[in-house]
PyMOL commands that place a pseudoatom at each C-alpha (Angstrom):
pseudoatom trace, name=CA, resn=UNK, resi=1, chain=A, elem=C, hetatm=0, pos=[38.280, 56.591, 40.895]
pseudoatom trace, name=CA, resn=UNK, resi=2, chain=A, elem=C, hetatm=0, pos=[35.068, 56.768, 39.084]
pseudoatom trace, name=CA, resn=UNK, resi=3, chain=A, elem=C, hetatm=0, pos=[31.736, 55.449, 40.161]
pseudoatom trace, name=CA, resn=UNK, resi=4, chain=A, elem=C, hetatm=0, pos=[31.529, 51.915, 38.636]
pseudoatom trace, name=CA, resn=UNK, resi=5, chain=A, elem=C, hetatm=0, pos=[35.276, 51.188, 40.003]
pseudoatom trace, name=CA, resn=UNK, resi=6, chain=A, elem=C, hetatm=0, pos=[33.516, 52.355, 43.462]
pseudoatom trace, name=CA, resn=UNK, resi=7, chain=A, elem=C, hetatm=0, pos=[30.554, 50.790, 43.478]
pseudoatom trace, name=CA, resn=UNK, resi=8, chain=A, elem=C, hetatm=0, pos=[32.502, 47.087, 42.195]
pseudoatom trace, name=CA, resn=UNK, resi=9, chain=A, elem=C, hetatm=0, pos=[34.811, 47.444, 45.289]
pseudoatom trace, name=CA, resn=UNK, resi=10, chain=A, elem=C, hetatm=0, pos=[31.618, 48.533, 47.847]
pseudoatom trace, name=CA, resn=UNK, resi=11, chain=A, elem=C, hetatm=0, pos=[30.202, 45.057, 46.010]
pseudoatom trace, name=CA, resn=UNK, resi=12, chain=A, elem=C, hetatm=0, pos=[33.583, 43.246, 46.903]
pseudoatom trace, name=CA, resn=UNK, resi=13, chain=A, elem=C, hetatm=0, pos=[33.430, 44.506, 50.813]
pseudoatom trace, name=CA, resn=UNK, resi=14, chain=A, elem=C, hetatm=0, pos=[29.951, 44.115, 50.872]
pseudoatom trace, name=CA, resn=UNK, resi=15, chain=A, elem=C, hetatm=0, pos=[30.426, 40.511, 49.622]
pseudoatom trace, name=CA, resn=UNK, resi=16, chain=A, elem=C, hetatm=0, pos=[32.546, 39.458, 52.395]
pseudoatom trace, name=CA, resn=UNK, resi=17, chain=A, elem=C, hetatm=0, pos=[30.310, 41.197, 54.935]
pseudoatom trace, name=CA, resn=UNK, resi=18, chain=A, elem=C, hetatm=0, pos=[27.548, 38.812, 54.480]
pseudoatom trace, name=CA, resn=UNK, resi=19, chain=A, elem=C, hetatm=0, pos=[29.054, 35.767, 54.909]
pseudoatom trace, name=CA, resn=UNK, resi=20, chain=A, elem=C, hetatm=0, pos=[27.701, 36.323, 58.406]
pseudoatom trace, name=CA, resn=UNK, resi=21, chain=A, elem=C, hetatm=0, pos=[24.185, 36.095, 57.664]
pseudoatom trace, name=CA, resn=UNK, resi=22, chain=A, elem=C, hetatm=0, pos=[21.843, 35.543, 55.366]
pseudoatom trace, name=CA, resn=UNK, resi=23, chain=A, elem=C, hetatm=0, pos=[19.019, 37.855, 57.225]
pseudoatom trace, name=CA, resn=UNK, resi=24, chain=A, elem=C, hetatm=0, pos=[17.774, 40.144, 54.588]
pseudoatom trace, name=CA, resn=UNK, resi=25, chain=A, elem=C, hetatm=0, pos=[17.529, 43.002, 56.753]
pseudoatom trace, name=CA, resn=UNK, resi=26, chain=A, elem=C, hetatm=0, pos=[21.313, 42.418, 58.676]
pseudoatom trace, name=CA, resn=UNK, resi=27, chain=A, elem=C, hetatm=0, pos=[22.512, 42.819, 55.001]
pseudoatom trace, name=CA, resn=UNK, resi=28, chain=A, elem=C, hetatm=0, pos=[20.201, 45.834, 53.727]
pseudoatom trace, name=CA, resn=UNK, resi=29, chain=A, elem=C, hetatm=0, pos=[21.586, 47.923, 57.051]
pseudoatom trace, name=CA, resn=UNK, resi=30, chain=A, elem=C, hetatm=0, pos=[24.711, 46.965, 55.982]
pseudoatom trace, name=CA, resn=UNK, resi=31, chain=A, elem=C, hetatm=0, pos=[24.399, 48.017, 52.196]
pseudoatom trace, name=CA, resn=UNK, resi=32, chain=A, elem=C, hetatm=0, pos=[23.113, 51.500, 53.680]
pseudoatom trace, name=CA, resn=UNK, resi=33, chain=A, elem=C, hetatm=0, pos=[25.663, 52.287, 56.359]
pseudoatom trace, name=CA, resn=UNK, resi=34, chain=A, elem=C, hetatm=0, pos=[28.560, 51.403, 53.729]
pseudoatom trace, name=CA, resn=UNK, resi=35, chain=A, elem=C, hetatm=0, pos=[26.688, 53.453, 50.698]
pseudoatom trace, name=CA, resn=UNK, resi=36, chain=A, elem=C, hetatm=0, pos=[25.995, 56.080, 53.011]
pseudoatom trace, name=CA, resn=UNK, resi=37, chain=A, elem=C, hetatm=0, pos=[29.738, 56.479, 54.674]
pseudoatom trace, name=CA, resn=UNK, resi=38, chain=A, elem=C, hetatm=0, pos=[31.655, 55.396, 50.879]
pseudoatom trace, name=CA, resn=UNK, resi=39, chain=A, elem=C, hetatm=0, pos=[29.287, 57.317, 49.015]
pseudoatom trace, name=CA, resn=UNK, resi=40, chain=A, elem=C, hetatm=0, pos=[28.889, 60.361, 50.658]
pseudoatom trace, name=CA, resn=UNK, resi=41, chain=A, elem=C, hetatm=0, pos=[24.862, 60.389, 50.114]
pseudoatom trace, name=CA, resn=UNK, resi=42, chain=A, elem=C, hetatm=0, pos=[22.321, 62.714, 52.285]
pseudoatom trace, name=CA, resn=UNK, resi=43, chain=A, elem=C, hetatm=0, pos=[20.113, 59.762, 53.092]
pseudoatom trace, name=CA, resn=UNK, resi=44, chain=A, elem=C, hetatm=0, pos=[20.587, 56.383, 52.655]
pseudoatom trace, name=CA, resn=UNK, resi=45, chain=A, elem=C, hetatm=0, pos=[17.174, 54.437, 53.477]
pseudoatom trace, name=CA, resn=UNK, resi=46, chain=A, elem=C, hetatm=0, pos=[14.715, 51.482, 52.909]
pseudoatom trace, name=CA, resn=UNK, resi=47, chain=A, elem=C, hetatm=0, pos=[11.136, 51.644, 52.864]
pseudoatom trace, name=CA, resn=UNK, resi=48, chain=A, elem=C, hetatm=0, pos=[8.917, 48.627, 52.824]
pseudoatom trace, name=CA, resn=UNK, resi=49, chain=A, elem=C, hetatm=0, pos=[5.436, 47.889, 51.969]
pseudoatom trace, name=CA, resn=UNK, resi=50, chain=A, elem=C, hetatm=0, pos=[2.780, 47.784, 55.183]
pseudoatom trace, name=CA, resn=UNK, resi=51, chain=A, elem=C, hetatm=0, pos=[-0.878, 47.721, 54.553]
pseudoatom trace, name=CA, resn=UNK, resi=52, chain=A, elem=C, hetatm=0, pos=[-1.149, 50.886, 52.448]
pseudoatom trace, name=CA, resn=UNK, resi=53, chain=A, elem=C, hetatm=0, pos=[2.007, 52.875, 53.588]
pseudoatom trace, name=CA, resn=UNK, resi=54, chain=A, elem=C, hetatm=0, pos=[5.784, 52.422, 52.600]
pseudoatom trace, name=CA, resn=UNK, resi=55, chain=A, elem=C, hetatm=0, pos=[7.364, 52.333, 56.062]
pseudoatom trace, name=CA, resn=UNK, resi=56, chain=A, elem=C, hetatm=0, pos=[10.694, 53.765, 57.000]
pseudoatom trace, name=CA, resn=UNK, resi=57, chain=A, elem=C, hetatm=0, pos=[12.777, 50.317, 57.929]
pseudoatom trace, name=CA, resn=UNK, resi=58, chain=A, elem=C, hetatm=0, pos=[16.245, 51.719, 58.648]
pseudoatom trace, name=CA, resn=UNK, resi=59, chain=A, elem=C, hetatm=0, pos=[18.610, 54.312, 57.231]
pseudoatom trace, name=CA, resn=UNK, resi=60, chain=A, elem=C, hetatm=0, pos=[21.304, 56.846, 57.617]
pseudoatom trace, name=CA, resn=UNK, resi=61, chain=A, elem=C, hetatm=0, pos=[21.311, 60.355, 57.559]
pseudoatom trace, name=CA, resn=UNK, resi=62, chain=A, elem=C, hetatm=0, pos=[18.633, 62.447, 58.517]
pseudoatom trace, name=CA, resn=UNK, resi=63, chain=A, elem=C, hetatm=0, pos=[16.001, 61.878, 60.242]
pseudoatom trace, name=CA, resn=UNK, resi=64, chain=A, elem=C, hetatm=0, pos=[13.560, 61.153, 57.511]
pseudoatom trace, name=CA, resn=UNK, resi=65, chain=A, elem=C, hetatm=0, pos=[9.759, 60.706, 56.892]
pseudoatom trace, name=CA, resn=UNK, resi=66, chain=A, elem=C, hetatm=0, pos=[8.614, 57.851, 58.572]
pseudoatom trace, name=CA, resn=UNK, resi=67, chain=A, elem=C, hetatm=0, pos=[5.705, 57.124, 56.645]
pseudoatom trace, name=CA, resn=UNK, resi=68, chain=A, elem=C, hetatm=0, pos=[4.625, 57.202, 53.190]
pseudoatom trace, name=CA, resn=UNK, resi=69, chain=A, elem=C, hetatm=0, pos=[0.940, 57.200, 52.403]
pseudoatom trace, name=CA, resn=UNK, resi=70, chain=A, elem=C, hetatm=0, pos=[0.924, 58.056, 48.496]
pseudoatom trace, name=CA, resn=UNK, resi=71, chain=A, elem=C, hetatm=0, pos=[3.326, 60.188, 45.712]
pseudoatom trace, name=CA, resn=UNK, resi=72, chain=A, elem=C, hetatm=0, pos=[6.615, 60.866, 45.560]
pseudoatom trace, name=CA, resn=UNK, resi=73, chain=A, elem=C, hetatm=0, pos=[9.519, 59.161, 44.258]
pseudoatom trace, name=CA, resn=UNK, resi=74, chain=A, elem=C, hetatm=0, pos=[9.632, 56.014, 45.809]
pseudoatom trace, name=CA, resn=UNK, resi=75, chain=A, elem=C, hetatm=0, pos=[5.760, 55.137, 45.664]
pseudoatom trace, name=CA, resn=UNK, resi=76, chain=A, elem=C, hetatm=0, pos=[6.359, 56.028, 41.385]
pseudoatom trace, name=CA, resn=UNK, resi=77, chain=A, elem=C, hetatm=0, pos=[9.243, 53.307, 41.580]
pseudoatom trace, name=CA, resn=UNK, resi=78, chain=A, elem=C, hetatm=0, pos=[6.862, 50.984, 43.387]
pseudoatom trace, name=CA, resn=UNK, resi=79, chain=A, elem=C, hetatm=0, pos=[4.496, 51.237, 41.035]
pseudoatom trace, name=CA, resn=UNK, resi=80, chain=A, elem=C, hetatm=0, pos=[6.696, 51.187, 37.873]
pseudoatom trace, name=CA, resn=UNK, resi=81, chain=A, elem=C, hetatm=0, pos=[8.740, 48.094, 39.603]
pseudoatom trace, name=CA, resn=UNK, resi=82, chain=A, elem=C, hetatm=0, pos=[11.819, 49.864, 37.982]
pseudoatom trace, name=CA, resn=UNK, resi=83, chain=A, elem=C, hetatm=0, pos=[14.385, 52.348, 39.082]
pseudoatom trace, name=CA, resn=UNK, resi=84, chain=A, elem=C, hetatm=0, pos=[12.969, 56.209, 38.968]
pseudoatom trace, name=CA, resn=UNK, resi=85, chain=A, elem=C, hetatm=0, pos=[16.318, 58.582, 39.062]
pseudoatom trace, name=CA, resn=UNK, resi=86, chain=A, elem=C, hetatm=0, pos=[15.463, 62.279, 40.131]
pseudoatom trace, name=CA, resn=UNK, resi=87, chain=A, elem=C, hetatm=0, pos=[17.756, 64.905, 38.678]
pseudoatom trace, name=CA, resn=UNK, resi=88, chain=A, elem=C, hetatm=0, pos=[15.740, 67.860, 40.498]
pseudoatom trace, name=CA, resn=UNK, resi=89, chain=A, elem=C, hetatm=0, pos=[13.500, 67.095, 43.207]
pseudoatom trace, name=CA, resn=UNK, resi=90, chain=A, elem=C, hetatm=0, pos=[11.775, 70.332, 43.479]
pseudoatom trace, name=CA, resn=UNK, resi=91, chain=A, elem=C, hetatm=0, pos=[10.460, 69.283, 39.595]
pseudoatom trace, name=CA, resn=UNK, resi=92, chain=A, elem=C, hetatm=0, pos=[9.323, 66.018, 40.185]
pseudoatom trace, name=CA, resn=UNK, resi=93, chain=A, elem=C, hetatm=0, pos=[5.281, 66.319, 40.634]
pseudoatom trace, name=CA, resn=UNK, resi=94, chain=A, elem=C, hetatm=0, pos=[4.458, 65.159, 44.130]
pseudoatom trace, name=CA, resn=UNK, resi=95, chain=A, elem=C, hetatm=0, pos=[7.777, 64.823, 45.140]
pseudoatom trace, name=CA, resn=UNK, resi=96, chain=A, elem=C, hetatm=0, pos=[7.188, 64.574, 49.304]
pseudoatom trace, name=CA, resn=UNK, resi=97, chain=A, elem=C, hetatm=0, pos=[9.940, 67.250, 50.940]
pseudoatom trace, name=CA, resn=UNK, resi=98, chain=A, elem=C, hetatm=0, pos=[11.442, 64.116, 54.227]
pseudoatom trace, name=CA, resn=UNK, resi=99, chain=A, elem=C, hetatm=0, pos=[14.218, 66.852, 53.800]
pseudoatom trace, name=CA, resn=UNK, resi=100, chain=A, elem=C, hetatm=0, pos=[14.704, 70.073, 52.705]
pseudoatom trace, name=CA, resn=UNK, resi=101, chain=A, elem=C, hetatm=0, pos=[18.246, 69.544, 51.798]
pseudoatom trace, name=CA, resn=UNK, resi=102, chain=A, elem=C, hetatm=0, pos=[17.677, 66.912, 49.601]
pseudoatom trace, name=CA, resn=UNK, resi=103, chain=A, elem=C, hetatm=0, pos=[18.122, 67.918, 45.812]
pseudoatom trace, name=CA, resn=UNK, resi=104, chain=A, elem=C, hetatm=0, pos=[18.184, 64.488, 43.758]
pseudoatom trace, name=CA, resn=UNK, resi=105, chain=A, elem=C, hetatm=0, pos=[17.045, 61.323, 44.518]
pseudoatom trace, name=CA, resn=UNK, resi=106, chain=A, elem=C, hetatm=0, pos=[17.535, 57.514, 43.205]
pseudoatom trace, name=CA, resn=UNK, resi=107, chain=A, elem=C, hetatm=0, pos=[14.666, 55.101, 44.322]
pseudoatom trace, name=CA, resn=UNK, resi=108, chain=A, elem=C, hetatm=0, pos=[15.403, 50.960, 43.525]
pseudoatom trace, name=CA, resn=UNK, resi=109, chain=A, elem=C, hetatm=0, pos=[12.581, 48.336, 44.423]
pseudoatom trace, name=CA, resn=UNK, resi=110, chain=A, elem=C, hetatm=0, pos=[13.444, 45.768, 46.297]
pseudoatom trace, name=CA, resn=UNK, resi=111, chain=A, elem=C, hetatm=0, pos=[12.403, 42.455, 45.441]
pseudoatom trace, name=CA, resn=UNK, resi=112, chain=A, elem=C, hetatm=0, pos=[12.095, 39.133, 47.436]
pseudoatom trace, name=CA, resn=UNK, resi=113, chain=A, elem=C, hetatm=0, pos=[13.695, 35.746, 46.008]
pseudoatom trace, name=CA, resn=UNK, resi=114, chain=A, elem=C, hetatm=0, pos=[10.526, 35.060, 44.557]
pseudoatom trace, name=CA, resn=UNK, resi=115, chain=A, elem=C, hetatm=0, pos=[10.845, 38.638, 42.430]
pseudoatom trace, name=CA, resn=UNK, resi=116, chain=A, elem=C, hetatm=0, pos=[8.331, 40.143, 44.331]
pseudoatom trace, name=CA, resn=UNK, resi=117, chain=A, elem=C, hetatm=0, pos=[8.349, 44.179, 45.336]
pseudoatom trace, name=CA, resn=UNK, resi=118, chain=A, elem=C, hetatm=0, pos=[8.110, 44.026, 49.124]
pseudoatom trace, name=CA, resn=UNK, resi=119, chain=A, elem=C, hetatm=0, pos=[9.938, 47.820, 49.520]
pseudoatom trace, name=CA, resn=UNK, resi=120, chain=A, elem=C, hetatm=0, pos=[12.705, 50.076, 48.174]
pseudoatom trace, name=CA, resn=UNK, resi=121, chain=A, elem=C, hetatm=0, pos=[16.089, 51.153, 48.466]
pseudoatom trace, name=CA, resn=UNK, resi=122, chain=A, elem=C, hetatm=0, pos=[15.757, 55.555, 48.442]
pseudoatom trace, name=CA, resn=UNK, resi=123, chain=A, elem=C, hetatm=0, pos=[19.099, 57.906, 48.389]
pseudoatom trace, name=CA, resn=UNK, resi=124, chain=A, elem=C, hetatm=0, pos=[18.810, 61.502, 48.342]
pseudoatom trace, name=CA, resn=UNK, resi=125, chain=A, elem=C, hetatm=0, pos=[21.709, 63.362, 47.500]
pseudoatom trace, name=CA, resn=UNK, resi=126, chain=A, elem=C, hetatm=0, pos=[22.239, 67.476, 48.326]
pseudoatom trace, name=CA, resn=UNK, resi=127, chain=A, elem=C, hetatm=0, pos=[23.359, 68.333, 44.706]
pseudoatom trace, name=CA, resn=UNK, resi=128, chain=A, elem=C, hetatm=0, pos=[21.549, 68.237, 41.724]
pseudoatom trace, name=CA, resn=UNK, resi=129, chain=A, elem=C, hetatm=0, pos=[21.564, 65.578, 39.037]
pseudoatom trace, name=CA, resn=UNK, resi=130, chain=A, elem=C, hetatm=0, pos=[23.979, 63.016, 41.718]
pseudoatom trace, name=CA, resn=UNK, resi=131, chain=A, elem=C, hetatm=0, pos=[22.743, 60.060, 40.312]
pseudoatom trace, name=CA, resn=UNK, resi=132, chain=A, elem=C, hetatm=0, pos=[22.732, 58.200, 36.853]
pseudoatom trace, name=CA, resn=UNK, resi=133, chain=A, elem=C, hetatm=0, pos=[22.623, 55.001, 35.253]
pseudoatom trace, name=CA, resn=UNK, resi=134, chain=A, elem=C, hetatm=0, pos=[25.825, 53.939, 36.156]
pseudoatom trace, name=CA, resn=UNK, resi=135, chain=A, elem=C, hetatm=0, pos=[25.113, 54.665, 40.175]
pseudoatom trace, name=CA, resn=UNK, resi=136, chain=A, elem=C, hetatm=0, pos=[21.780, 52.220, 38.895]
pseudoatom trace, name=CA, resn=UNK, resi=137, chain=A, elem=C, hetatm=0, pos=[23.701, 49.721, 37.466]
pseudoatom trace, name=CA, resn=UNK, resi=138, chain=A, elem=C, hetatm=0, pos=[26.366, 49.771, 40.449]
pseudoatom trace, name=CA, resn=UNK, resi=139, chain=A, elem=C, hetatm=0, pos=[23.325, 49.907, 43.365]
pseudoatom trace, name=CA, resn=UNK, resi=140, chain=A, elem=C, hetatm=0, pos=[21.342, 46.968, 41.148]
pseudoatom trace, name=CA, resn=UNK, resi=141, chain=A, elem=C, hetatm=0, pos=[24.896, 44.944, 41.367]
pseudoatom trace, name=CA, resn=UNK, resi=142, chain=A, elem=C, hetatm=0, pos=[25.477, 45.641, 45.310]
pseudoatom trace, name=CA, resn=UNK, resi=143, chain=A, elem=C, hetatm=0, pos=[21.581, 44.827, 45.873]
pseudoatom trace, name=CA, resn=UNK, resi=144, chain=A, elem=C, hetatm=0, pos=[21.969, 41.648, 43.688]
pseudoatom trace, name=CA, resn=UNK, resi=145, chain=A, elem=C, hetatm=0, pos=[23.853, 40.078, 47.049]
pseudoatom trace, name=CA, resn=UNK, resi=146, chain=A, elem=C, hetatm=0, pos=[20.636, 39.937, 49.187]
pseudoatom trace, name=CA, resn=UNK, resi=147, chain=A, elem=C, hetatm=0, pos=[19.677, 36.591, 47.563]
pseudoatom trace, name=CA, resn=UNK, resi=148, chain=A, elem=C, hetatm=0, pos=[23.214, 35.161, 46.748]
for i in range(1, 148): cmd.bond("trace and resi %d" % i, "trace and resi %d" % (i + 1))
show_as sticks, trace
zoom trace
């Protein structure tokens, strides 16, 4: 099965799942523990905005970096507001090492209802080059369901 047939039936469970709640963060641990376990990622985590820092908020996988002052791969896809996609972590400049095993990375902000960044969707991967625009498209499409 290829990636955008996986991702539109983890969309379909995921769907169903959240006709529970409507709590933002029941349905991001949810998103994580079924892209983690489907997916087969290293690390499946969110970060979210606090003062200064990005702020580990839940995840699964190794234990990660708990704290994120400045750099790195999720603070660049803050700041763009757009999807960064890390073929080779070890060449991205600032990249911060949570793991040592991790090799590529995808990093999605989040945004409230309002379209506001308030944090970020991060999965590592341990092989390079893991993650492309379709894994993009199909993550943008399963995170489209916190709002709906």
């Amino acid at each position: 099965m290829n990636k955008t047939a996986k991702y539109d039936r983890l969309h379909e469970q995921l769907r169903g799942y959240f006709h529970a709640t409507a709590d933002i963060w029941a349905r991001l641990a949810t998103i994580e523990a079924v892209l983690h376990h489907k997916m087969k990622f290293l690390w499946t985590g969110v970060y979210v905005l606090s003062g200064d820092a990005l702020v580990v908020r839940s995840y699964q996988g190794p234990v990660a970096c708990q704290c994120l002052r400045d750099g790195g791969v999720c603070w660049s896809a803050i700041r763009r507001g757009d999807t960064v996609i890390v073929g080779n972590v070890d060449e991205f400049p600032g990249h911060v090492a949570c793991n040592p095993a991790s090799r590529s990375e995808i990093v999605i902000p989040l945004r409230d209802a309002g379209g506001n960044i308030f944090g970020c969707l991060d999965i590592d991967s341990d092989r390079l080059d893991a993650f492309d625009e379709e894994d993009e498209a199909g993550l943008k499409k399963i995170l489209s369901l916190l709002h709906a």
